[in-house]
Wavefront OBJ file of the C-alpha trace (Angstrom):
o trace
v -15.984 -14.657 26.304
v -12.862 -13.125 27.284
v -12.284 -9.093 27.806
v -8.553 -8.280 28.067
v -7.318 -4.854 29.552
v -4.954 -3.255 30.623
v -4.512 -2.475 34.142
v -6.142 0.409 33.719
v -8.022 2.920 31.087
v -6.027 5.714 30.095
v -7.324 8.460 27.648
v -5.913 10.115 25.241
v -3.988 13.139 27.496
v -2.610 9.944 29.718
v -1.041 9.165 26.813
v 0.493 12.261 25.545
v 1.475 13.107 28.936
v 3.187 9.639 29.514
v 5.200 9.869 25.808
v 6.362 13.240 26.537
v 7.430 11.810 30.165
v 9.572 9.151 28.269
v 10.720 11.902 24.873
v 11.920 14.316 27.412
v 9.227 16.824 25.883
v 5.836 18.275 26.315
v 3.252 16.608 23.948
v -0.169 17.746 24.110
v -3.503 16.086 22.925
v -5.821 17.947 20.622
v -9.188 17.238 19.688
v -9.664 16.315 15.756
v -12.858 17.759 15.114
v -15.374 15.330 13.341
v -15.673 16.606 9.942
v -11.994 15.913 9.826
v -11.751 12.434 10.844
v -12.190 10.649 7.275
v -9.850 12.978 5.207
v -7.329 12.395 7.885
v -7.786 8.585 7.530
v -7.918 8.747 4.058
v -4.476 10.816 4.180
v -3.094 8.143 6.034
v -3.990 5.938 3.136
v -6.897 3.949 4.187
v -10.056 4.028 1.552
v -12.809 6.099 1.805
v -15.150 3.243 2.602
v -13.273 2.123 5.831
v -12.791 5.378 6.758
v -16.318 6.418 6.713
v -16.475 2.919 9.044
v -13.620 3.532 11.475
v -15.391 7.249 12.086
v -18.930 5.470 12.629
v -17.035 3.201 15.298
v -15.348 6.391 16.389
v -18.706 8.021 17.196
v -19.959 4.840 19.077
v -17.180 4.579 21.019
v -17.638 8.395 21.632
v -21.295 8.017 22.753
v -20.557 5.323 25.473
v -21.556 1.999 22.623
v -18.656 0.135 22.621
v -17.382 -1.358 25.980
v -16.861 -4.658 27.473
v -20.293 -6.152 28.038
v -21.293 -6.646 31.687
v -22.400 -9.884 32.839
v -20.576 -11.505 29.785
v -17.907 -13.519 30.147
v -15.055 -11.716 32.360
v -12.646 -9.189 32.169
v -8.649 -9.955 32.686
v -6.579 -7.211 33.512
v -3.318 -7.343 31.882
v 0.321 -6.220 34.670
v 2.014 -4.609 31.842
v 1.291 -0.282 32.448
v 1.141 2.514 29.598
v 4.776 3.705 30.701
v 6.155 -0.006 30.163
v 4.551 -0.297 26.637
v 4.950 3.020 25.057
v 9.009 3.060 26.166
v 9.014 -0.607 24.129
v 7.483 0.616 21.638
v 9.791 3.248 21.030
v 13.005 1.516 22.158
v 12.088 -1.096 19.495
v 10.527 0.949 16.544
v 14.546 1.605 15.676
v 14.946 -2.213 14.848
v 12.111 -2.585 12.713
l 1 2 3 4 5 6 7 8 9 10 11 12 13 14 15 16 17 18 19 20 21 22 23 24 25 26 27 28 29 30 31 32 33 34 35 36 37 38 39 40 41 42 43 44 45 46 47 48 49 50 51 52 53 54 55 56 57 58 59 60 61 62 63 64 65 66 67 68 69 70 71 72 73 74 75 76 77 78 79 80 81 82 83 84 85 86 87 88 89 90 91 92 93 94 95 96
């Protein structure tokens, strides 16, 4: 088994902070408190069902469950940073 990362872990201000580096513009990240979570999936068009299963994963990912499993297999760190892939992203989102 294979883990691939990143070269690093970056949360969720590292990445607000790092698109409003590249937008020119202070973006901030904000909590989205739980009960809001599946109506905000479900908004973005996803069905109730998988919603209710992307917020269980949410919650085990929030409690420390999900993670690469030590001892198994190894982890590969990717070269590429969060600056180089968010800037792609949006220098390319125009073509698509």
């Amino acid at each position: 088994m294979i883990h691939a990362e990143g070269p690093d872990r970056y949360s969720a201000t590292d990445v607000a902070r790092t698109l409003g580096d590249i937008a020119g513009r202070e973006i901030s990240a904000r909590e989205l408190p739980r009960q809001d979570w599946v109506p905000a999936l479900t908004g973005g068009g996803i069905s109730a069902s998988y919603a209710e299963l992307v917020a269980t994963m949410f919650d085990a990912h929030n409690a420390g469950r999900i993670d690469a499993e030590q001892g198994v297999g190894e982890i590969r760190r990717g070269k590429t940073d969060l600056r180089a892939v968010l800037t792609a992203l949006i220098e390319n989102r125009e073509k698509v």
